[in-house]
ZAMARGU-4260 file (C-alpha; in steps of 0.2 Angstrom, whole numbers, plus 5000, padded with zeros to 4 digits):
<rodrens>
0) 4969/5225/4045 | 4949/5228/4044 | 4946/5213/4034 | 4955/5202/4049 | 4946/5210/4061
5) 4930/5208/4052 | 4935/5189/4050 | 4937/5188/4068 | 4921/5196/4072 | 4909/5182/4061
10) 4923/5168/4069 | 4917/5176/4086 | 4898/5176/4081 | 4898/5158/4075 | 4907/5154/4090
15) 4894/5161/4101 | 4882/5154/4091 | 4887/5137/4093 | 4888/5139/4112 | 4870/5144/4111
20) 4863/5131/4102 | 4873/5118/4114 | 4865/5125/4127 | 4849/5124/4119 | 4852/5107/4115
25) 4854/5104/4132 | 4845/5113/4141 | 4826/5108/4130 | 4827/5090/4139 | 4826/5097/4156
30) 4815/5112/4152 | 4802/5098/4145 | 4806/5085/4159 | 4802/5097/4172 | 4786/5104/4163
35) 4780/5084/4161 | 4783/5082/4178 | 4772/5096/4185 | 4756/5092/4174 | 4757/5075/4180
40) 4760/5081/4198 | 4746/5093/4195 | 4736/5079/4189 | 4739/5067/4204 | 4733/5080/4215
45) 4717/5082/4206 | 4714/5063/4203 | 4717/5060/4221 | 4705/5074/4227 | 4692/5064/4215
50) 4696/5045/4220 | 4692/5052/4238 | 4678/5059/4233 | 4671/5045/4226 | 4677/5035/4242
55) 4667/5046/4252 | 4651/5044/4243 | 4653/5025/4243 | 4656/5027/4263 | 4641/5036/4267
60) 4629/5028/4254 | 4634/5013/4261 | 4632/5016/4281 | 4617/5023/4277 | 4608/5008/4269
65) 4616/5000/4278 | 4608/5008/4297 | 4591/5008/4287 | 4591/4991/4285 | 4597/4986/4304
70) 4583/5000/4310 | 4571/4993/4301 | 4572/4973/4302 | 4588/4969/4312 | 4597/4963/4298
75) 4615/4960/4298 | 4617/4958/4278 | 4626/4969/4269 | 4624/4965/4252 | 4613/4977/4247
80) 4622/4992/4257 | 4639/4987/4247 | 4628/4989/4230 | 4622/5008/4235 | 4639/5010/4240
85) 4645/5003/4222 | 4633/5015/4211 | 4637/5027/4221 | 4654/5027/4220 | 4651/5023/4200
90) 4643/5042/4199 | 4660/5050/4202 | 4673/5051/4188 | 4694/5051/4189 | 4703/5060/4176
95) 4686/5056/4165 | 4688/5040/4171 | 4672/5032/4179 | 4677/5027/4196 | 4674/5008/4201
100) 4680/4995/4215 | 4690/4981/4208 | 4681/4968/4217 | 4666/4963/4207 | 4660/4956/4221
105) 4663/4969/4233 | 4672/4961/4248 | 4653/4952/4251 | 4654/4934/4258 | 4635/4931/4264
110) 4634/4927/4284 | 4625/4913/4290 | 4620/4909/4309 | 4635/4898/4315 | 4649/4905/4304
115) 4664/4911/4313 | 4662/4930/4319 | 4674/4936/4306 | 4660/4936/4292 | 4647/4942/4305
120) 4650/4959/4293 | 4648/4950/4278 | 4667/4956/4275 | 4676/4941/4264 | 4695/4950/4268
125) 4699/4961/4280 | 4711/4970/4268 | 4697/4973/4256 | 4688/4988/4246 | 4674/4992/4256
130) 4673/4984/4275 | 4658/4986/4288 | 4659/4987/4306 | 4659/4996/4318 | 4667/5012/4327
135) 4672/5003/4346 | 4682/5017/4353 | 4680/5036/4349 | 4693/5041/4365 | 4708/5043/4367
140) 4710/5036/4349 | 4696/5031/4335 | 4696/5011/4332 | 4687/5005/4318 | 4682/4986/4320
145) 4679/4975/4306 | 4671/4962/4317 | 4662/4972/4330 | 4644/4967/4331 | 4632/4982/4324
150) 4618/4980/4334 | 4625/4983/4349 | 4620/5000/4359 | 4638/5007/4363 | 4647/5003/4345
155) 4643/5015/4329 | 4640/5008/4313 | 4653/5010/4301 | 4658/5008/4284 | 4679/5009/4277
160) 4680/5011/4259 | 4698/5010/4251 | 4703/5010/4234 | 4723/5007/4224 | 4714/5018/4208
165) 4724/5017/4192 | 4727/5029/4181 | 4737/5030/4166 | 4750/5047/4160 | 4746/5058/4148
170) 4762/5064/4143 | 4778/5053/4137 | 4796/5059/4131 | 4804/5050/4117 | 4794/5034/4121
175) 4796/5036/4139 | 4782/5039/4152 | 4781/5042/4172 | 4764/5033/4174 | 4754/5023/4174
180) 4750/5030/4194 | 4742/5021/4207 | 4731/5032/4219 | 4730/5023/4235 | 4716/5031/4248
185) 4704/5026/4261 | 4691/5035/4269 | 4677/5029/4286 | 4659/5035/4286 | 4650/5033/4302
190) 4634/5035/4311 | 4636/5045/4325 | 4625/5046/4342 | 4614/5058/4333 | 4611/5047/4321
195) 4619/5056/4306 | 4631/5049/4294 | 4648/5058/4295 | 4665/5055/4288 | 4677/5049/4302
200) 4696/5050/4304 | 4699/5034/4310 | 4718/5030/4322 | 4715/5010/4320 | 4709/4996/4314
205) 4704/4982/4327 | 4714/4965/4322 | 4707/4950/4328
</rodrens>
């Protein structure tokens, strides 16, 4: 009589053993799934605090060079602000990743006297990485204008820096990986009627 009972004691151990490691099996998958997905969550959230940092500087740099050189000789072109905005921008990293703009050529497309007013900005898209103009309309809504001509007394100078920043996962799961991620952000800097440069929450972008 003991000896079945014993039998049917280690029958009810292995038993509970087996349930155990089935529920282990299971269970590791979704425990390292769920642990994947918050680092990566954790690391979108601090990449994208660091593309819009760099976006920032690249705003500000930019309309600041860019109000120095209409200050100082009246001068529309924006190649040189796009450049500061570019290094810049370059001085901050993502993930240890050294921010830069896609464009090598940083949405410049020079203006000459007689060209249509689209370039007056020197913007070659209007769907580009970095975009001067002008803030037209501070109330009841905030419009930014691509087109707006700088020099006049009413607009403020403005620079729109955007970026689509890749960045690839760091963790993967028998072969398989959530990223790469693309950060999408964008960002305005203005100067305002003090003559400081500021970063603006923008409602609109004037379409021609």
């Amino acid at each position: 009589m003991q000896r079945k009972n014993h039998q049917r004691r280690s029958i009810t151990r292995r038993s509970r053993r087996g349930v155990s490691v089935l529920w282990l099996i299971v269970i590791m998958p979704l425990a390292l799934t769920g642990l994947i997905f918050t680092i990566e969550t954790g690391r979108l959230w601090l990449a994208r605090a660091e593309v819009e940092d760099a976006l920032e500087a690249a705003a500000l740099a930019g309309v600041i060079e860019w109000d120095q050189t209409l200050e100082v000789n009246n001068q529309i072109s924006t190649q040189i602000p796009r450049q500061m905005a570019a290094e810049m921008a370059e001085s901050n990293t993502v993930q240890g990743i050294n921010f830069a703009f896609s464009d090598p050529d940083l949405n410049y497309l020079p203006y000459e006297v007689g060209q249509i007013q689209t370039h007056l900005n020197g913007n070659k898209q209007a769907s580009g990485e970095l975009i001067f103009g002008a803030i037209t309309q501070t109330q009841p809504t905030v419009i930014f204008d691509p087109e707006a001509n700088p020099l006049l007394p009413t607009y403020y100078r403005a620079v729109l820096a955007r970026s689509a920043f890749q960045i690839p996962s760091q963790c993967s799961l028998g072969g398989f990986s959530l990223g790469p991620f693309t950060i999408q952000s964008e960002t305005v800097a203005m100067i305002d009627e003090a003559g400081r440069a500021r970063i603006v929450r923008i409602d609109a972008i004037a379409t021609p």
